[in-house]
SEMISE-435608 format. One record per residue: y, x, z of N, C-alpha, C in turn; residue in one letter. Coordinates in steps of 0.05 Angstrom, whole numbers, plus 5000, padded with zeros to 4 digits. Layout:
# SEMISE-435608
YXZYXZYXZA...
END
This chain:
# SEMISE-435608
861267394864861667664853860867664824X862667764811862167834774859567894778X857767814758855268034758855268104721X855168324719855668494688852468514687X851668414662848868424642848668674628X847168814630846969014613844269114591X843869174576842169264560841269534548X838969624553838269954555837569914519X837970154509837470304485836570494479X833670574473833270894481830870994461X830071134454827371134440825071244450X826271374467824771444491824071334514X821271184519820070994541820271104574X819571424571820271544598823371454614X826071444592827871504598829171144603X827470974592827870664583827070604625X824770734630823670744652825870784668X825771004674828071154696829470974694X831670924677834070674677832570404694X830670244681830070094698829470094722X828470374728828170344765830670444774X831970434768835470544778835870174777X836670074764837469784764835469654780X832769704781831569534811831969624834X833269904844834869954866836869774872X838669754848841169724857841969434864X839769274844839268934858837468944881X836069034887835569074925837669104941X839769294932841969314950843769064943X843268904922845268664912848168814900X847368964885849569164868849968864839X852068924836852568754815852768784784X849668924786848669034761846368964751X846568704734844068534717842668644697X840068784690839068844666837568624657X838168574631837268344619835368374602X834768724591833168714572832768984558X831169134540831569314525830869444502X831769654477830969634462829869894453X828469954439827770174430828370294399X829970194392831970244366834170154357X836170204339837670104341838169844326X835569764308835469624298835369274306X832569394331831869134353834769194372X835869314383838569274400840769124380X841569154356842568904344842268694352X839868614345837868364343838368294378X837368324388837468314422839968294430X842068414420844868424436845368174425X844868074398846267864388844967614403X842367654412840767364425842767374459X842167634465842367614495845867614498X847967734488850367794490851967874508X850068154514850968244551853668404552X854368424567857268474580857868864567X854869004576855069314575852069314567X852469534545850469674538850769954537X848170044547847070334551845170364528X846070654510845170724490844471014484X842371094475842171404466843471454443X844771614432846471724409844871864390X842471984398840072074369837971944372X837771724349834871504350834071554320X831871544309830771554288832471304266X832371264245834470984228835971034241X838170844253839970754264840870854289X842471134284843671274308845271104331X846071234347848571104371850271034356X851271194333854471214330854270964304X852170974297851270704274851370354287X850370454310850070264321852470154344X853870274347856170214360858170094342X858570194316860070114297859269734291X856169764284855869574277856169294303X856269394328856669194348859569164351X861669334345864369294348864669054329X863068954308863968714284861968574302X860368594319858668214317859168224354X860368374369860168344401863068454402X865568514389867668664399867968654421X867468494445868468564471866668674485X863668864474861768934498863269184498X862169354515863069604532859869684532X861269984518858170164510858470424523X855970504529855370784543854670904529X855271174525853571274512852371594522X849671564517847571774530846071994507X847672214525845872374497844872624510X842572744507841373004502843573214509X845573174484846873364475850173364496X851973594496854973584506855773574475X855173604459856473674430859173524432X861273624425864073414424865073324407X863373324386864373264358861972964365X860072894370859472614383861172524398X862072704424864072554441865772454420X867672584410869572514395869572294378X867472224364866372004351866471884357X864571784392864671564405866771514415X867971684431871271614441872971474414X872571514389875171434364873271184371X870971084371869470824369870570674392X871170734416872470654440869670524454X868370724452865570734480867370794506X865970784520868070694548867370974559X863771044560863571254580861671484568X861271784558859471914549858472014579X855572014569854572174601851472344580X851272544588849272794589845972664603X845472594589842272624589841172904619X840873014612839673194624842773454641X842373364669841073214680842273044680X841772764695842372474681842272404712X844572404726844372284764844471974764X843571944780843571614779845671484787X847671624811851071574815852371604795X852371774771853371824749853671584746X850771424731850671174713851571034730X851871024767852470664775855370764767X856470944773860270974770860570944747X859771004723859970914697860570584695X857570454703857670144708859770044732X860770224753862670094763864870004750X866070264730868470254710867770064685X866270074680864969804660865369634663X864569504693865369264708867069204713X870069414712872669334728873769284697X872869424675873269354649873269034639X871068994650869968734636871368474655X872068534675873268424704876268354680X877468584680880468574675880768494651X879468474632878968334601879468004602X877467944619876367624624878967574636X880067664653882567564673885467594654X885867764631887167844609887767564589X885467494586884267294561884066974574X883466944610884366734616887766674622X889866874621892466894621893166774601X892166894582892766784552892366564542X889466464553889266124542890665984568X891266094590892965914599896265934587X897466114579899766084565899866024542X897066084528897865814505897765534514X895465464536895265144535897865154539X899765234560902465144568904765094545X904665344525906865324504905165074482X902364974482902064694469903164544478X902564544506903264214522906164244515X907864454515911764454517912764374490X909664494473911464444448910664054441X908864094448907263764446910063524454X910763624481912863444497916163544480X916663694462919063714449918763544429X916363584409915963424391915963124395X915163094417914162764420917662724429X918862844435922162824438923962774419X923363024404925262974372924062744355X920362704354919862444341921062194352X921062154386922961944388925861874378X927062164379929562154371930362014340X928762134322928662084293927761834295X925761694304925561374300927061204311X928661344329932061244336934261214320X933461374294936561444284938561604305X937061694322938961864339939462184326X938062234308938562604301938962604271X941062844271942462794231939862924223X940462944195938463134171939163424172X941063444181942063744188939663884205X941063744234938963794258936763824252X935763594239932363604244930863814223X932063834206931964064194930564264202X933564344222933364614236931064644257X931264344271928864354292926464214298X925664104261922664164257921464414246X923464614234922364834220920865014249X922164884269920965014297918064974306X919064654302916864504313913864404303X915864394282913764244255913764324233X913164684232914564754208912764614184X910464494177908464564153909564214142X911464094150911763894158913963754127X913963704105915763644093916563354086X918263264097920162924092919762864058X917562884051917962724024914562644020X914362404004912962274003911162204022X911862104044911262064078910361774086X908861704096908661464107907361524143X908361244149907261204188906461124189X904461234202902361084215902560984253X902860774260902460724285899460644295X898460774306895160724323895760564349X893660374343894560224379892060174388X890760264409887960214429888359884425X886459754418885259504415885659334443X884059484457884859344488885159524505X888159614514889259864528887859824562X888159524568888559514596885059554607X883559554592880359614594880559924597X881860044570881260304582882260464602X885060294607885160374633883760404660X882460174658881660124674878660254683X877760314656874960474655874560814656X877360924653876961234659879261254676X879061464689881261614704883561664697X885961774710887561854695887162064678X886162254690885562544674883462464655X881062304662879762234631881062154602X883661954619885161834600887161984572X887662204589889462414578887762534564X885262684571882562794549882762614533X882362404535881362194503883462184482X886462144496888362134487889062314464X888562594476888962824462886762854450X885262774457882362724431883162564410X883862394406885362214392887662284371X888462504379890762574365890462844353X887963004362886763124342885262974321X883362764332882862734303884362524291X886062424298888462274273889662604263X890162694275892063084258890563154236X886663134241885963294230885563144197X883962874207883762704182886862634165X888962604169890962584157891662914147X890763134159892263434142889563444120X888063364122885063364097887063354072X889863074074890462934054893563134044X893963204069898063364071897963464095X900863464102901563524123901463334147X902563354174902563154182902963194222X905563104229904863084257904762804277X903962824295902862614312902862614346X905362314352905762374387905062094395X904262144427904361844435906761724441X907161544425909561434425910761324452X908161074458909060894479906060884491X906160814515903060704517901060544514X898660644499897660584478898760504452X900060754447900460674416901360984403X900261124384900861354374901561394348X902761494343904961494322905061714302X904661734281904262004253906161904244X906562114232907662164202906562344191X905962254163904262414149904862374115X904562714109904662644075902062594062X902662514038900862324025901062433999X898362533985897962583954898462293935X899162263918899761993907901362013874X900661813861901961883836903661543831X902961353850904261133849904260983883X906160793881905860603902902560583901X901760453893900060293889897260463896X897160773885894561033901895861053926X898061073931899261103957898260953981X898460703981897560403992894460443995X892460593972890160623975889060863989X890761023986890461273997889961194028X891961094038893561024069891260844078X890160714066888760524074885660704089X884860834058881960974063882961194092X885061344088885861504117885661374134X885961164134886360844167883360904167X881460804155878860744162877760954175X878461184155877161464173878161564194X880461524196881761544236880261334250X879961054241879060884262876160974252X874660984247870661004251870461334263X872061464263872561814270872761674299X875261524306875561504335873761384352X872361094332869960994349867061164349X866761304328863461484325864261724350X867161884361866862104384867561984401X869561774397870461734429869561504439X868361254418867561044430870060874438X872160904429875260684432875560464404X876360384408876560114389880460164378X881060264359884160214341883760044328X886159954324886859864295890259984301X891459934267893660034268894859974231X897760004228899959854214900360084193X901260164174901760434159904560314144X906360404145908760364123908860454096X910160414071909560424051911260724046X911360824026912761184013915161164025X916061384043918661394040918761784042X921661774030922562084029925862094050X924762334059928062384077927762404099X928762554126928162424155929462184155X931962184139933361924142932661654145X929561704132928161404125926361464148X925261584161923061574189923361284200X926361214199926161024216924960684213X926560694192925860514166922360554168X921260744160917960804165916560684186X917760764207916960734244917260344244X919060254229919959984240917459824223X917459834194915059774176912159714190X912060044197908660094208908459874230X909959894251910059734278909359434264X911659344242910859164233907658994223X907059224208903559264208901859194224X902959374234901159364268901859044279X902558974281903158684288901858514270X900758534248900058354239896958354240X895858564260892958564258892158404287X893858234292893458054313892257834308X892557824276890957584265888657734255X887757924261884258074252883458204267X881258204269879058284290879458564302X878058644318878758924328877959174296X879659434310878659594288880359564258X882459344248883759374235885259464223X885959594189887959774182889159594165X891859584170893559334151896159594142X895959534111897659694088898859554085X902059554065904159434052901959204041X900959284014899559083997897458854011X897158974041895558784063896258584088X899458584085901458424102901558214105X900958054123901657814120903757694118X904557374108907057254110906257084131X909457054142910456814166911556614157X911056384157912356164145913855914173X916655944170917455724190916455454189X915755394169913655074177911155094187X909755324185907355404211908855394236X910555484243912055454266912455224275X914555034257915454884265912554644281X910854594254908154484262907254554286X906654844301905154864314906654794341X908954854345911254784368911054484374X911254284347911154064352907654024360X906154014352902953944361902854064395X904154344404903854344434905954254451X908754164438910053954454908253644461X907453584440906753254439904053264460X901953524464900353584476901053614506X903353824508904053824536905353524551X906653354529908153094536905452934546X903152924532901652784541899052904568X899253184570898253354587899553094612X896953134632897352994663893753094678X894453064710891653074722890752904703X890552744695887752584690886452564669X888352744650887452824619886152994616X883252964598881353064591882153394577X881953604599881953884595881653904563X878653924559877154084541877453964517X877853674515879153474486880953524480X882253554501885853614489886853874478X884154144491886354314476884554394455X881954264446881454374427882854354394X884654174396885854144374888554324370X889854424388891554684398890254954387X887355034394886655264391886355164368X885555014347884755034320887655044305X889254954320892754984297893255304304X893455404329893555774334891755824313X888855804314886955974288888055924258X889155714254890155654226892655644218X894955754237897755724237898156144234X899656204215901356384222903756504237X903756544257906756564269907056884277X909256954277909957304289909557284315X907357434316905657414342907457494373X910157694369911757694395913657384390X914557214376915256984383912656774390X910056764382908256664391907456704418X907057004425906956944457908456844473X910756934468913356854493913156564485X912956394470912256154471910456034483X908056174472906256054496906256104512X907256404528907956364563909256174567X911356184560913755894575911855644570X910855674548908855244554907655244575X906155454578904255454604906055484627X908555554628909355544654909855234660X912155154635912054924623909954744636X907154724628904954574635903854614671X904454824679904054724704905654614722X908154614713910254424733909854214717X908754084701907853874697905753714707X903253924715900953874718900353834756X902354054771901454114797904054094809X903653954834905653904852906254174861X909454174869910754354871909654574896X908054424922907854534939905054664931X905054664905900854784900901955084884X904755034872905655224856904955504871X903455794859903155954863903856214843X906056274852907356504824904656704825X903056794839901256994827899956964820X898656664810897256604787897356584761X900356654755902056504735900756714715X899356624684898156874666901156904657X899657234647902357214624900857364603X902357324579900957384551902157694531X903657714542905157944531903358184515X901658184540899358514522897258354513X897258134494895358054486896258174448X894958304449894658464419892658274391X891658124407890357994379889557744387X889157604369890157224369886857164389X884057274387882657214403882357214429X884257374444884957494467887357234478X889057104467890456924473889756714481X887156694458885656434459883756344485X882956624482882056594513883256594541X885256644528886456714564888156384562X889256304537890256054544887055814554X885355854540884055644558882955714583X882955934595881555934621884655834633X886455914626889555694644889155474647X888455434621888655084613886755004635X883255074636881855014655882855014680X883555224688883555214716886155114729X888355024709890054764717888854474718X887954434701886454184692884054194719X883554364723880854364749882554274776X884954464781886254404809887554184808X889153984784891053724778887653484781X885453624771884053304778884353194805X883752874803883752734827881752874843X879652934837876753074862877453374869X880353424853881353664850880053894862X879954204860880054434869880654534893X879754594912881654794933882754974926X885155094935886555314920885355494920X883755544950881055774953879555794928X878755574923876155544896877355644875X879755604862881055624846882255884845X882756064866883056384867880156494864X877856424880875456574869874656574836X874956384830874756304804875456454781X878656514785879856714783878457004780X877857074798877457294809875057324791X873157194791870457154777871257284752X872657094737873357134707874357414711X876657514715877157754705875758014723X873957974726872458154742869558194732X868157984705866257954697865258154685X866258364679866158644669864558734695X864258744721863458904739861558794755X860758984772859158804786860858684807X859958404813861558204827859858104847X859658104879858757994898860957764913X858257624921859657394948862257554958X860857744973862757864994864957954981X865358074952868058194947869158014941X868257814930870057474914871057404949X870357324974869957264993872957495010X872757715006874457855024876057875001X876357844977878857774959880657534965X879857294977880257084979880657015011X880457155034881057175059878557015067X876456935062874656705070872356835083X871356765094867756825099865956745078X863857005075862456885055860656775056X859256625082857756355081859456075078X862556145084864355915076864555865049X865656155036865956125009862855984994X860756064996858256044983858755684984X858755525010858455245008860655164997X862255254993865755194971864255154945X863455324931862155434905859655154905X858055154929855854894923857454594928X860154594939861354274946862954134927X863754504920867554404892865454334860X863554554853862554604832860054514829X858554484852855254344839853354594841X854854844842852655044834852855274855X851355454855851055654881853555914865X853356054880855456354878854656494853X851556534852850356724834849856594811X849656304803849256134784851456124765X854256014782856255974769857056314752X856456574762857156784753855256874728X853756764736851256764703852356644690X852556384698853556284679855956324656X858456434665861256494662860156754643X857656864655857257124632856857064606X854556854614853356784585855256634564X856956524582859256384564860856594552X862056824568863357064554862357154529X858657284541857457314511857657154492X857456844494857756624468860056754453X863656754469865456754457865957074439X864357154452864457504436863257464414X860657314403858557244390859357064368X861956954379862956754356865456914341X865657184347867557454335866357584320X864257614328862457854310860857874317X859458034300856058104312856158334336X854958274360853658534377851158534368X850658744386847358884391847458674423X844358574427843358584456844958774477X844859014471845759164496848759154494X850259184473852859174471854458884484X853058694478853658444500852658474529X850958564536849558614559852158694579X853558984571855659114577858359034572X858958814556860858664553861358534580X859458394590860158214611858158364636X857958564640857458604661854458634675X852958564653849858574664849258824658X846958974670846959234659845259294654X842959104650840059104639839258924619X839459034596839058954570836858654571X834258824580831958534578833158254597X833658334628835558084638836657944623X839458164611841457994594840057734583X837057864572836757614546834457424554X833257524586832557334602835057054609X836957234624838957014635840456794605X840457014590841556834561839456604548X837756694552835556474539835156234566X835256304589835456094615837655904610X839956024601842355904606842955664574X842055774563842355644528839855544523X837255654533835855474518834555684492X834955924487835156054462836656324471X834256514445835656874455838556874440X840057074443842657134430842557104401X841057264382840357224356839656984351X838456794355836956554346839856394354X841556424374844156284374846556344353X846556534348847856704331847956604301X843956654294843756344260844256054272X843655954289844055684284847555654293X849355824298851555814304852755824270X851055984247853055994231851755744207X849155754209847855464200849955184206X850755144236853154874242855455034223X
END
């Protein structure tokens, strides 16, 4: 049941009285009439309405300073939606009249003063305050609706235009709808892309996902209109897409402009939401005509921060070049590698000279992956008899967005071919837990779920883990952590706890118990002698 707050006003303590023992009747009976408080001028009822901010106030109309009719005025500017009573001595109608032009809800006569009077007063108060709230949630529900409709047109016509699907005529006509504040000249794109999409999937809900999202695209809206105009849709998943104008007196402030905007969208997105961007910007263009031309550039951008760390903003003047003899080189070094790839060739020698041509080779990172998928498919019909072949092991590299993410996913392949092709070889069992281990190191991971992932028992599985590997269930998973933390550690600097949560431990001091067990040394002290070698 609504319960309506109200606040007494009176200068008179006898009459402050009476009212309050009328309101401790009526909560005995569980009447849905809350007094919160009261004042004895109109000065302290300001003050008080503004702390407490009750629904209805009850007021006398002749107070010494600050009359009823003074004081109603002044609560219509700091409370417009309370609902006031007003109580007076007097019938005089030239007060009524006053209060009624003020839009007081109810005058009632002092003397005599019935106590049904005042609850029917507060009944109509209540059905007031009832039908307001239910008025005002209509309304923010038909705005959220006409956002979300207009949100889903826009993110329509923006696809359309980075199609080249809509004239200059059209869009004209139907951004002045959409987008009116919005003008095609001196414009550049920006594409935003989540760093690692398939984590955050994986870590909020759907409906969380959609909050962040649209968190996200307020503040890319807000930081890019600081500078112009500017609108903003999700293009594709994980990846969101502006256009935005740009103050500028050359290419060259332009390029700098776009750049400092990148930084403050990405540290805006990681300081509220805690997400990791990077993202591509295209250089000036004017026209819808050119959007597209814009859209193809930025994407371009964006592709090139596959060779830099998470969090990256890459401008025209910040692009990298592709050179076909990096290509050619690197194709030849993992042919001659896979030609000499067999069970009996040393895993970890062989590909370290692979990952050091990837770190020092340039290539356009979507012909780089699809390359390296096919080697690796490539390498296991080389490596494993046909009857071991298992298509749902097969990685694939496609959403790998940045060159450290490849690197790792190509050597845990490389391993765990090279583990099942040895002569003392793998069980396939061992080699699915294994699996399972690695991309699961984020969570917490038991016997039993590795175990009923794998169809096995988990006192079977456990002596698998001590016969194939040397080491117990819980050992080998420390271990695989601490190795995670190394490879994060050889990217950048974390904090203790920020690694801790990387791989899955969730107690900071452990972490750097189990890290110092496993290495020999805390994280920091590995960290200088890592950059000392």
């Amino acid at each position: 049941m609504r319960e309506v707050t109200c606040l007494i006003v009176d200068d008179e303590p006898p009459m402050v009285q009476r009212l309050e023992t009328y309101f401790g009747r009526w909560a005995e009976r569980r009447m849905p009439f809350r007094l919160v408080g009261h004042a004895y001028s109109g000065a302290e009822a300001l003050e008080k309405s503004t702390e407490l901010r009750p629904d209805l106030i009850i007021t006398d109309i002749v107070m010494p300073g600050m009359d009823g009719i003074e004081l109603v005025r002044q609560l219509r500017e700091r409370l417009p939606g309370v609902e006031v009573i007003i109580l007076s001595a007097y019938s005089d109608f030239a007060y009524a009249k006053q209060a009624i032009a003020m839009g007081v809800f109810e005058y009632l006569v002092k003397v005599p003063l019935r106590e049904e009077d005042v609850r029917m007063a507060l009944s109509k108060a209540r059905d007031n305050v009832i039908a307001r709230e239910e008025k005002e949630r209509r309304l923010q529900s038909l705005s959220g609706s006409v956002k979300e409709n207009s949100y889903r047109l826009r993110k329509h016509l923006l696809e359309e235009l980075l199609r080249g699907e809509v004239s200059d005529p059209v869009m004209e006509r139907r951004s002045a709808e959409l987008v009116p504040s919005f003008e095609p000249r001196q414009y550049g794109c920006f594409a935003v892309r989540f760093d690692n999409y398939d984590v955050f999937c994986s870590e909020y809900s759907p409906a969380d996902r959609n909050m962040l999202k649209y968190g996200m695209l307020n503040i890319i809206e807000e930081v890019l209109r600081e500078n112009g105009s500017c609108f903003a849709c999700e293009l594709q998943q994980g990846v969101i897409v502006a256009l935005a104008t740009i103050r500028a007196g050359s290419e060259q402030s332009f390029d700098r402009n776009c750049y400092e905007l990148g930084e403050s969208i990405r540290d805006a997105i990681k300081t509220y939401l805690r997400i990791s961007v990077s993202m591509g910007v295209s250089r000036m263009y004017n026209g819808w005509g050119s959007a597209s031309a814009a859209y193809e550039e930025a994407k371009g951008a964006l592709d090139d921060t596959f060779y830099a760390s998470f969090g990256t903003v890459i401008t025209p003047n910040r692009r990298l070049g592709y050179s076909e003899s990096d290509w050619r080189e690197l194709t030849e070094r993992f042919e001659q590698a896979l030609e000499r790839s067999s069970a009996k060739s040393s895993g970890g020698e062989a590909l370290a000279p692979l990952l050091h041509i990837l770190h020092n080779h340039r290539i356009i990172p979507s012909k780089l992956l699809g390359y390296i998928e096919g080697w690796c498919a490539r390498l296991r019909q080389r490596m494993l008899p046909a009857d071991h072949e298992v298509t749902a092991d097969v990685v694939t590299f496609a959403d790998c967005t940045h060159l450290h993410q490849l690197v790792e996913r190509l050597r845990m392949e490389w391993e765990k071919l090279h583990a099942r092709a040895e002569g003392s070889g793998l069980r396939l069992e061992m080699v699915k837990a294994m699996r399972f281990v690695e991309d699961h190191l984020k969570e917490s991971i038991s016997l039993g779920v590795v175990a009923e992932h794998i169809h096995l028992n988990p006192t079977y599985v456990s002596e698998l883990f001590k016969k194939e590997l040397g080491i117990n269930f819980t050992d080998y998973v420390s271990k695989r952590r601490i190795e995670r933390a190394i490879e994060l550690l050889r990217k950048r600097d974390y904090s203790n706890l920020e690694l801790a949560e990387a791989v899955g431990v969730h107690n900071e001091k452990y972490f750097c118990t189990l890290f110092k067990k496993i290495t020999g040394t805390s994280p920091q002290k590995f960290v200088a002698a890592s950059w000392r070698d």
